[in-house]
C-alpha positions in Angstrom: 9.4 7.0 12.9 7.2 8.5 9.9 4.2 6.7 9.6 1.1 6.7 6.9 -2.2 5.2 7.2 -3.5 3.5 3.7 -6.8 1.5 4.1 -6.9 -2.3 3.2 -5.8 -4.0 1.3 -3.1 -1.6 -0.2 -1.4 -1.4 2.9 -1.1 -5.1 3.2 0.4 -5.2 -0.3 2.6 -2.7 0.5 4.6 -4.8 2.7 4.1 -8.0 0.9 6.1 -10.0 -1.4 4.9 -12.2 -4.4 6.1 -15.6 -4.5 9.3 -14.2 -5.9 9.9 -12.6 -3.1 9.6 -9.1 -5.3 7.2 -6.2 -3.3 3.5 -6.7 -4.4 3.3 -2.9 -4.6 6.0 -0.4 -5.1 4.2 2.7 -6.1 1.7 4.3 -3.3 -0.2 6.5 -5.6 -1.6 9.9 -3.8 -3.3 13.2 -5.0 -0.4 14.9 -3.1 3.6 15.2 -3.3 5.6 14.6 -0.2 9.4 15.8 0.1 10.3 13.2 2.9 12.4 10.1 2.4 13.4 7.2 4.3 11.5 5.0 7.0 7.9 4.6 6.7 5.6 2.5 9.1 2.4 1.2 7.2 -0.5 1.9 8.9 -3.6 0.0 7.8 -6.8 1.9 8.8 -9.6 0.9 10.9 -12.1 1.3 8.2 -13.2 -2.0 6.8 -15.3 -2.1 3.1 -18.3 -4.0 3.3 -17.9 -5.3 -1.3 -14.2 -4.4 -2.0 -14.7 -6.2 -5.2 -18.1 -4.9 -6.5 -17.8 -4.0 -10.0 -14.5 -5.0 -10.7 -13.1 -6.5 -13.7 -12.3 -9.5 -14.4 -8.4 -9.1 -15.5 -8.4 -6.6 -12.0 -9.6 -9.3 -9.9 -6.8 -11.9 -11.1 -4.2 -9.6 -10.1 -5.7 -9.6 -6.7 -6.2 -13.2 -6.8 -2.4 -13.8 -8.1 -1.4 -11.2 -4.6 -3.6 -13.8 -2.8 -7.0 -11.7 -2.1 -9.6 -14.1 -3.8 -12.9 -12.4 -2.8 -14.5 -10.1 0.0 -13.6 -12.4 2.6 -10.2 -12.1 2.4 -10.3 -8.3 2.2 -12.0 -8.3 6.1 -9.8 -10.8 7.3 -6.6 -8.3 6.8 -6.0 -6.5 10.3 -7.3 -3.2 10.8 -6.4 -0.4 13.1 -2.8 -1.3 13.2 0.7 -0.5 12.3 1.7 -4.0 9.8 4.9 -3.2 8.3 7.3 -0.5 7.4 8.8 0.4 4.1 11.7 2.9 2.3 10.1 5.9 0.8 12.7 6.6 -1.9 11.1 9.3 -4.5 8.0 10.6 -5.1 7.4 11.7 -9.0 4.3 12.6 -11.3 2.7 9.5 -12.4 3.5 11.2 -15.8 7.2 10.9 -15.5 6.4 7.0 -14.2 4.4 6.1 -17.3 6.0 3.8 -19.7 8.9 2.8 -17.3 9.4 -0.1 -15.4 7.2 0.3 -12.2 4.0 1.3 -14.7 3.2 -2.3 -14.7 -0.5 -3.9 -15.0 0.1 -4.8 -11.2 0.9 -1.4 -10.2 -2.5 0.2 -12.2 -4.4 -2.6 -10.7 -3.5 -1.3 -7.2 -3.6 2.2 -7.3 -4.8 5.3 -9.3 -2.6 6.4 -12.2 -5.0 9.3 -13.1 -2.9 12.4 -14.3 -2.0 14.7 -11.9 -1.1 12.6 -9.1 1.8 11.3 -7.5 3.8 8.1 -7.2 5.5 7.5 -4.0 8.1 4.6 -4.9 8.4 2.4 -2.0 11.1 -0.2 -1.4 12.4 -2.7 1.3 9.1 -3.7 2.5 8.9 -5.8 6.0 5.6 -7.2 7.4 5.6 -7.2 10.8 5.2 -10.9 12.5 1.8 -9.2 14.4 0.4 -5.6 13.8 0.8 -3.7 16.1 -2.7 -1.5 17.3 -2.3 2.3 17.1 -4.5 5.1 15.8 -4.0 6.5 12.8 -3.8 10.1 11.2 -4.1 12.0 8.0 -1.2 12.7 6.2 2.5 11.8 7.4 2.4 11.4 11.1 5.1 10.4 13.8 4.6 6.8 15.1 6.4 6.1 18.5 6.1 2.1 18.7 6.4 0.6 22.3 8.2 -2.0 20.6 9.0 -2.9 17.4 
């Protein structure tokens, strides 16, 4: 299976639903284009950030509060080093062509980078894993062969 690593806490809201049981994040933004589609292991990476919240604003941190990340704490208690979840890469587009449509919602800004010239990978059918599963990650899209799954 295709596999990416993302650091925390974007890979945990990858694979997460809100309370109504829609994907907390649907758009992976990158600085690159892929042309694959279909299965996609999330990978969170091993590093951990010591202030994930330093500096943010107020309206940014309530959208991390509503996806249930209140404060620093929660941020280190996500697991690391591990494959979590696995997704549907569908598309990947400009974030130009995404702008003004239904994923360019305050959620989606607030968890990723909508500068121009990058991309949106749209994700769907997100599944967290019951436990992560340890492996080391890579750059880029790698080939993850889970034990078991």
């Amino acid at each position: 299976m295709k596999a990416i690593t993302i650091r925390q806490p974007w890979a945990s809201l990858i694979v997460s639903l809100d309370q109504n049981g829609r994907p907390l994040k649907s758009v992976e933004t990158r600085s690159w284009k892929t042309g694959y589609r279909g299965p996609l292991a999330i990978h969170a990476g091993k590093f951990r950030p010591d202030m994930f919240f330093m500096g943010m604003n107020g309206k940014k941190m309530d959208i991390f509060a509503e996806a249930g990340l209140h404060g620093d704490n929660d941020i280190l208690n996500l697991p690391y080093g591990a494959v979590i979840g696995k997704v549907t890469l569908v598309d990947c587009l400009p974030l130009e062509e995404l702008a003004g449509y239904a994923l360019d919602t305050p959620r989606e800004r607030a968890f990723g980078n909508w500068s121009p010239g990058r991309y949106g990978w749209i994700l769907s059918n997100p599944i967290l894993f019951e436990k992560p599963i340890p492996a080391r990650g890579k750059q880029g899209i790698w080939d993850w062969a889970p034990e078991e799954m």
